[in-house]
C-alpha positions in Angstrom: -21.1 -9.1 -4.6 -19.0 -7.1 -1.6 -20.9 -6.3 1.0 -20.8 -3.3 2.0 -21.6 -1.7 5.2 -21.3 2.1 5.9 -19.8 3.9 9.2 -18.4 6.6 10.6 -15.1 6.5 12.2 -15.6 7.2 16.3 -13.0 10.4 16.1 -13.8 12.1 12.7 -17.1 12.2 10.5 -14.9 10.4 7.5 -17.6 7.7 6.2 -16.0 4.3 6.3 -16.7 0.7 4.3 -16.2 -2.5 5.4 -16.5 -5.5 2.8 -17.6 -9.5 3.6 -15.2 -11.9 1.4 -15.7 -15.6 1.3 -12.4 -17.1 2.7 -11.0 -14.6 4.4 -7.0 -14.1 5.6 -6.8 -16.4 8.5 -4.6 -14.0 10.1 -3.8 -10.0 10.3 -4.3 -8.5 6.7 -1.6 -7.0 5.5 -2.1 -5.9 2.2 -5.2 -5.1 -0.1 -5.4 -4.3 -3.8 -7.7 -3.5 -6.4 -6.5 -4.3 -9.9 -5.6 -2.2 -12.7 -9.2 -2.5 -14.1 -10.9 -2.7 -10.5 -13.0 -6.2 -10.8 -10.2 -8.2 -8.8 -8.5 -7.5 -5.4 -5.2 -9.0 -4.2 -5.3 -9.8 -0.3 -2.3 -10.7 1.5 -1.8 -11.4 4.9 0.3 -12.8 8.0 -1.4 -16.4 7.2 1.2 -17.0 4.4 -0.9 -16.2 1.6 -2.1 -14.4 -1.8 -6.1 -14.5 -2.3 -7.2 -12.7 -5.6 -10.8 -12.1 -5.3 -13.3 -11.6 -7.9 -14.8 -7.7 -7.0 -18.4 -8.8 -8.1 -18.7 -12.2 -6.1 -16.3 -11.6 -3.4 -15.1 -14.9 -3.8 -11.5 -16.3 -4.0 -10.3 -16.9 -7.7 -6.8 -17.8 -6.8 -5.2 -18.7 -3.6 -1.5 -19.0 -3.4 0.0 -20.2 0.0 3.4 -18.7 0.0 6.8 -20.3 2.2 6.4 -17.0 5.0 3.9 -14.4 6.1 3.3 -11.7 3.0 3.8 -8.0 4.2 2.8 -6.4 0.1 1.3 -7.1 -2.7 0.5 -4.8 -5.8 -0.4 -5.7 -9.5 2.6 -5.2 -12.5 -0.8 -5.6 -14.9 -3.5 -7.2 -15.2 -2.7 -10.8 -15.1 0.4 -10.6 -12.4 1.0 -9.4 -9.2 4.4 -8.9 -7.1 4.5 -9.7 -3.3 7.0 -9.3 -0.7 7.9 -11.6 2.0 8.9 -11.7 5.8 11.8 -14.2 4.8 13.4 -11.5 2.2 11.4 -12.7 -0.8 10.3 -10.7 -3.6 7.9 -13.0 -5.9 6.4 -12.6 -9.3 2.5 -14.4 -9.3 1.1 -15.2 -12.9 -2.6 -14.9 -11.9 -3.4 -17.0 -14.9 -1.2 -20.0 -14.4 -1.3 -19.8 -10.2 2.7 -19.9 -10.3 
């Protein structure tokens, strides 16, 4: 499962979370997501691309390397999500094919 580790910020006494996921961006996240029934998580990132994570295992289901850096992601339902793109690109994943 996500690990999950428990802080409080330096400047206010808002506790924090910080969660361990196998195969992590490579580069500066830019985007994280849970899912419209919370047991995934879409993960983009300056690394050119879209991990979808499994909630309970923390591992990668689906990695999609992408032509340029992702800025966004977010889900349209359950089995798609929409990200956007440094080089102008708005694309539509099907989480069940990979495409």
């Amino acid at each position: 499962s996500l690990e999950c580790r428990s802080r409080t910020a330096s400047r206010t006494t808002t506790p924090m979370s910080e969660y361990a996921l196998s195969d992590p961006p490579t580069d500066g996240v830019t985007a994280v997501r849970f899912g419209p029934t919370g047991d995934s998580l879409a993960v983009t990132s300056w690394d050119a691309a879209l991990r979808l994570y499994d909630v309970a295992s923390a591992d990668v289901v689906v990695r999609l390397p992408q032509p340029a850096p992702l800025l966004d992601v977010d889900f349209v339902d359950a089995g798609s999500v929409l990200s956007g793109a440094t080089d102008g690109g708005l694309r539509l994943h099907g989480l069940e094919t990979g495409v």
